[in-house]
VEXRO-723585 format. One record per residue (C-alpha): x, y, z. Coordinates in steps of 0.02 Angstrom, whole numbers, always signed. Layout:
REM VEXRO-723585
<site <X, Y, Z>>
...
END
This chain:
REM VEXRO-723585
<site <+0, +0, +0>>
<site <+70, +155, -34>>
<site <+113, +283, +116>>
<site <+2, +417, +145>>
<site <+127, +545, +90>>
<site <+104, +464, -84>>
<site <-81, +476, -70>>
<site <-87, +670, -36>>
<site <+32, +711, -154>>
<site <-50, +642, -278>>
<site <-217, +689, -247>>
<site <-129, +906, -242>>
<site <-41, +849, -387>>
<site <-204, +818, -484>>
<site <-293, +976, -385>>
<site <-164, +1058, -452>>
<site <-155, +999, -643>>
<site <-361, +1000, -659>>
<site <-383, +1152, -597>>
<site <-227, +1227, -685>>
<site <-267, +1179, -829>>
<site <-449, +1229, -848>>
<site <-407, +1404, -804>>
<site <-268, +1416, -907>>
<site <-366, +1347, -1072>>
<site <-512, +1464, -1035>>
<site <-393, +1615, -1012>>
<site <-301, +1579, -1168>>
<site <-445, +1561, -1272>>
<site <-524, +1723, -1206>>
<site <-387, +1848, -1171>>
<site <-346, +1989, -1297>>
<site <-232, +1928, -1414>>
<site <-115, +2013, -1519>>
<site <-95, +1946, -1706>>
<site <-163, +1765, -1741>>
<site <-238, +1660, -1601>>
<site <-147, +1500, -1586>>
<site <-231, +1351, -1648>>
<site <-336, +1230, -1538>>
<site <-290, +1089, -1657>>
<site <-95, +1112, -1657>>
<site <-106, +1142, -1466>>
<site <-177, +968, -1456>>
<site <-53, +890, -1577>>
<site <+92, +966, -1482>>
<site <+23, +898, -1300>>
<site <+2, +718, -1384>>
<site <+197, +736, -1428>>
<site <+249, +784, -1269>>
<site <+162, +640, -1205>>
<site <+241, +519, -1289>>
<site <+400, +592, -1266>>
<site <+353, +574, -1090>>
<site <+293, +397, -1086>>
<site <+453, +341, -1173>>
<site <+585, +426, -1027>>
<site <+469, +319, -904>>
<site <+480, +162, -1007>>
<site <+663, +193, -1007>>
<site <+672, +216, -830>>
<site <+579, +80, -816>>
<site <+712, -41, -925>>
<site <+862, +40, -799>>
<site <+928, +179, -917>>
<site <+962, +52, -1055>>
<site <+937, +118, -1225>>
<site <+969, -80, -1307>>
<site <+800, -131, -1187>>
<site <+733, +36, -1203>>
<site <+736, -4, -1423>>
<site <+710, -201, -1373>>
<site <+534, -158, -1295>>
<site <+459, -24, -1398>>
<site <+492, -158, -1563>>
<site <+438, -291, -1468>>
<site <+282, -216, -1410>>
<site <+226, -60, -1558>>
<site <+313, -124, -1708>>
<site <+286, -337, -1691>>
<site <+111, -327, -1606>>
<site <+41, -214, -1738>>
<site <-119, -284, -1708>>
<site <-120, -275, -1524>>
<site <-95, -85, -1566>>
<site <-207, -67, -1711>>
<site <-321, -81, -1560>>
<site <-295, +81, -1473>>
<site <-344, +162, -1648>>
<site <-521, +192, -1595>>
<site <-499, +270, -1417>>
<site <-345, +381, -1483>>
<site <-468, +445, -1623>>
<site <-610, +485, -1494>>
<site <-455, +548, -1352>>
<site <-406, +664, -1493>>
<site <-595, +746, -1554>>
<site <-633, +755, -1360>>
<site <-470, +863, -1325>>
<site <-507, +981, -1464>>
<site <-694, +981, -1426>>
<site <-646, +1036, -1246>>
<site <-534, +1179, -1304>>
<site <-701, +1240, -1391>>
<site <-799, +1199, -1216>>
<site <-706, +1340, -1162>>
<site <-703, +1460, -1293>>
<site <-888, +1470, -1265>>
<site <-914, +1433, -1076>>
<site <-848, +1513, -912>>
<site <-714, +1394, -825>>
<site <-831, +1330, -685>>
<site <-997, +1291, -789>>
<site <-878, +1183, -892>>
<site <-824, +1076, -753>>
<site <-978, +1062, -688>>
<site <-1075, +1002, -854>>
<site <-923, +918, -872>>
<site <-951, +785, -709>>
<site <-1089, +708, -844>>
<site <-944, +597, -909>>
<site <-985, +509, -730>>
<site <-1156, +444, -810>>
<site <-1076, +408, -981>>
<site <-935, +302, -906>>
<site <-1067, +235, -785>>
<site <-1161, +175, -944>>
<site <-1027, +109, -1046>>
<site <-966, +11, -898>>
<site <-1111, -62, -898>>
<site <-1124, -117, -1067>>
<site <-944, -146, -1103>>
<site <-891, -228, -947>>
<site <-1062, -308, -859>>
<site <-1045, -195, -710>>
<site <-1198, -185, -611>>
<site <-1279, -17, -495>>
<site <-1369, -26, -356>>
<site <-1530, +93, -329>>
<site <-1434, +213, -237>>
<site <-1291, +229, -388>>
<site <-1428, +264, -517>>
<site <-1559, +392, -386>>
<site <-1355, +465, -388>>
<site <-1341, +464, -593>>
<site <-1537, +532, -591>>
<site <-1494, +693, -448>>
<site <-1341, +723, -558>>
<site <-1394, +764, -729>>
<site <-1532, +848, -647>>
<site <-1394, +974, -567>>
<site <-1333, +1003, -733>>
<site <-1491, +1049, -808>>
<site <-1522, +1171, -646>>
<site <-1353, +1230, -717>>
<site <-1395, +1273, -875>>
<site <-1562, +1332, -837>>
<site <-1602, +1516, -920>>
<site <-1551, +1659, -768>>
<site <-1555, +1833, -767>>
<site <-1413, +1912, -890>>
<site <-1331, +2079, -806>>
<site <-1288, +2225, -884>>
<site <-1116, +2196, -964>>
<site <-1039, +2292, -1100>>
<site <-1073, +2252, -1272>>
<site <-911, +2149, -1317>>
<site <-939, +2049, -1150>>
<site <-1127, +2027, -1187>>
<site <-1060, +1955, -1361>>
<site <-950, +1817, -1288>>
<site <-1130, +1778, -1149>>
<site <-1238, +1748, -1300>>
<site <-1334, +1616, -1310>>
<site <-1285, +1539, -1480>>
<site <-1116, +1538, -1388>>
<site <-1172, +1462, -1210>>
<site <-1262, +1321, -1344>>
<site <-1096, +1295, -1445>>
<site <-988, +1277, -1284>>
<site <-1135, +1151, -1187>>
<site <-1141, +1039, -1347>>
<site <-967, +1022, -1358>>
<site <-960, +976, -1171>>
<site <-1100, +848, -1198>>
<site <-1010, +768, -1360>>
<site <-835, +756, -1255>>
<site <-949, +674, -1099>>
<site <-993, +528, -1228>>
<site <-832, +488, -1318>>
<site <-730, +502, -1133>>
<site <-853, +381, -1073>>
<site <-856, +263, -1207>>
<site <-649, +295, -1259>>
<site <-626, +283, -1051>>
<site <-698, +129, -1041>>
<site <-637, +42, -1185>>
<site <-449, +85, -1145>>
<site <-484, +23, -975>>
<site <-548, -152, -1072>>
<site <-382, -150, -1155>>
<site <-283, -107, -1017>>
<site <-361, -258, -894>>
<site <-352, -391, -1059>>
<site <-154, -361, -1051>>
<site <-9, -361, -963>>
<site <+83, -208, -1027>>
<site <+118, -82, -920>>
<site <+4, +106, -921>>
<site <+166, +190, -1006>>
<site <+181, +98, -1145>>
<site <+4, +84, -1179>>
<site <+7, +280, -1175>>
<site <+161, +272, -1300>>
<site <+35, +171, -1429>>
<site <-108, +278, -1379>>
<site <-18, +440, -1416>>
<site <+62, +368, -1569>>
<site <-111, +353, -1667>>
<site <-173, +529, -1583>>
<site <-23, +634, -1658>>
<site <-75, +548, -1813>>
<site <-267, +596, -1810>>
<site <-212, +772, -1716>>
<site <-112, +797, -1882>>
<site <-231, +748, -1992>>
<site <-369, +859, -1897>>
<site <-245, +996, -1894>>
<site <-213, +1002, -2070>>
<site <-384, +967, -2142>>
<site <-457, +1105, -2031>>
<site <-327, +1247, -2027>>
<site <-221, +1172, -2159>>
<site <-235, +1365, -2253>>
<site <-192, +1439, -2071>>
<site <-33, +1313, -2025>>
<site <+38, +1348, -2203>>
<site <+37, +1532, -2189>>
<site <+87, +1569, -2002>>
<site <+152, +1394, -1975>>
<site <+95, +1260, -1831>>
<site <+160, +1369, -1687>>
<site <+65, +1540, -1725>>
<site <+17, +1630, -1609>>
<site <+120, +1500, -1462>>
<site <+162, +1611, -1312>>
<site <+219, +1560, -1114>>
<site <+25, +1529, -1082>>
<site <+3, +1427, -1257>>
<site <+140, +1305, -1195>>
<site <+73, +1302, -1024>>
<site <-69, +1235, -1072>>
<site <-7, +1122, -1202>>
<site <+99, +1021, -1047>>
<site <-21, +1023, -935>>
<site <-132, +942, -1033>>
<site <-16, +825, -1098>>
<site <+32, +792, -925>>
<site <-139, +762, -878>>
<site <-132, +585, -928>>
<site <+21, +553, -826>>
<site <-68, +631, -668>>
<site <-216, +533, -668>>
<site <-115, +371, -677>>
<site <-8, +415, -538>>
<site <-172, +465, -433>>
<site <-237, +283, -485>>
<site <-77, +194, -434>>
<site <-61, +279, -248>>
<site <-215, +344, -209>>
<site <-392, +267, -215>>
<site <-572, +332, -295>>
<site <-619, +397, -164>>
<site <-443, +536, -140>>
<site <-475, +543, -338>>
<site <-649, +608, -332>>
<site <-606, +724, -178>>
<site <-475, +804, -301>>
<site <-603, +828, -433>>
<site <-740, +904, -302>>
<site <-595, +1022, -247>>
<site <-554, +1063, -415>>
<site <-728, +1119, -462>>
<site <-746, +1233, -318>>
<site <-573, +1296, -350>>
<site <-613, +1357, -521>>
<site <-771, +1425, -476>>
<site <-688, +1532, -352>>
<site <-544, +1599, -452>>
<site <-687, +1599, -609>>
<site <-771, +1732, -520>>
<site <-618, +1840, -441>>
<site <-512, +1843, -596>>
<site <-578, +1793, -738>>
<site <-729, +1881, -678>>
<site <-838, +1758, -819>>
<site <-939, +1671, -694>>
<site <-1081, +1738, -595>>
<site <-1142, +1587, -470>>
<site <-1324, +1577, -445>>
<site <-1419, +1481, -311>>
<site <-1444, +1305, -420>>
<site <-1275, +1297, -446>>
<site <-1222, +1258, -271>>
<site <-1331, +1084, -222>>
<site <-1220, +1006, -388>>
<site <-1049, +979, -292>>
<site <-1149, +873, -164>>
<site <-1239, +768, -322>>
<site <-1080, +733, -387>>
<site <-1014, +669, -237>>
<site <-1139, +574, -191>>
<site <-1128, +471, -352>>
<site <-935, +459, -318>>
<site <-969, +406, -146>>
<site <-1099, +278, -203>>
<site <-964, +155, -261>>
<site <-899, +130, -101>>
<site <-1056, +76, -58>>
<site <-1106, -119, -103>>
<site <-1254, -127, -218>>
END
């Protein structure tokens, strides 16, 4: 069992990352810029390099700083089991529209409403587990799943709109509030279903979570290219890939390619229980520093009872069914 010291630095470490990186993405995509706007889609290519640049010092560390076991692995296990990797094409495909549908989440939504609509990935998962995996709920889990997406809709339910000036009224439309919910709900479904079905691979195997992350991020720099170039192929040939890439840009590009990294080293030395905490703390976190400094976010009295919903779901699984 890992020490508690472990435990609690993991579950800042993903406090930390979550909440950094939410803020971060909806500041970028919303502060004055000067000259081009960097792209969503290269942002997401260059995180899915980083990864894998990532994954592959841990699988080296792993193989005791040998570059002869380091190459003996990774052709062993990418280039000989093609097929075994071929595998990983489907949740890498849905890993990379959910990363770029997330950066448009927050083009169009203030940094707390996203994480809160966010939490229905909870009932997605829930129902791909399910049907992917036979898992079973007990009446509590599912009177959990039914107060949660009720929360959400109490979230996005029509409030009073202050008086804001003109340019900030523009970015509080409606047509934009719609965009930035849909592409929240989209991302809910594929991390559900792309969750799960990595977590199928993952438990039908005995490789370890780095190299699956190498041949993960191997076919989503592929598809991020290929989304990147048939999207803003016109933009990436006349400012090039990096446009508009500043100290923020990059910032968000590693934290986000960290993310994956963070998550795994929650699951390794923490529990669900630590992990959902983090998330809980991460929502509230956002909504606080949403309102102070972004000044985006204006709570209202249905947004509150939602932290409890989620948790209670979370808390559920402890629970036997």
């Amino acid at each position: 069992m890992a020490s508690p010291q472990l435990k609690y630095l993991s579950l800042g470490v993903l406090v930390l990352q979550t909440t950094s990186l939410v803020l971060t993405m909806r500041y970028s995509r919303t502060l004055p810029w000067e000259g081009p706007r960097y792209l969503a889609s290269s942002a997401v290519v260059s995180a899915e390099l980083l990864k894998i640049l990532a994954c592959v010092l841990l699988v080296f560390k792993e193989n005791g700083y040998s570059i002869q076991d380091l190459n003996m692995v990774l052709t062993q296990e990418i280039v000989k089991k093609h097929k075994e990797v071929l595998k990983l094409a489907i949740p890498s495909c849905i890993y990379t529209l959910q990363n770029n549908l997330l950066y448009v989440a927050l083009s169009n939504l203030d940094a707390a409403t996203y994480q809160v609509t966010y939490q229905l990935k909870i009932l997605t998962t829930a129902l791909f587990s399910i049907s992917m995996l036979g898992r079973r709920l007990g009446a509590y889990q599912w009177l959990s799943l039914v107060i949660l997406m009720a929360g959400v809709a109490l979230v996005q339910w029509p409030t009073e709109v202050p008086a804001v000036p003109e340019e900030k009224q523009k970015q509080l439309s409606a047509s934009s509030q719609l965009v930035g919910v849909l592409a929240v709900l989209v991302a809910c479904v594929s991390s559900g279903f792309a969750g799960v079905y990595f977590e199928k691979i993952l438990k039908e195997t005995k490789q370890s979570v780095w190299l699956r992350n190498i041949q993960l991020g191997l076919f989503g720099l592929l598809f991020g290219l290929i989304g990147m170039f048939a999207y803003d192929g016109e933009s990436v040939k006349t400012s090039g890939m990096f446009q508009g890439y500043n100290v923020l840009t990059w910032t968000v590009v590693v934290l986000q390619a960290l993310g994956g990294l963070v998550i795994a080293a929650v699951i390794k030395y923490a529990d669900n229980i630590l992990k959902g905490f983090a998330t809980s703390i991460s929502i509230i976190i956002s909504a606080v520093i949403s309102f102070f400094w972004l000044q985006d976010f204006d709570p209202t009295r249905v947004l509150l009872p939602l932290y409890s919903c989620r948790n209670a779901f979370i808390n559920s699984h402890e629970r036997p069914a």
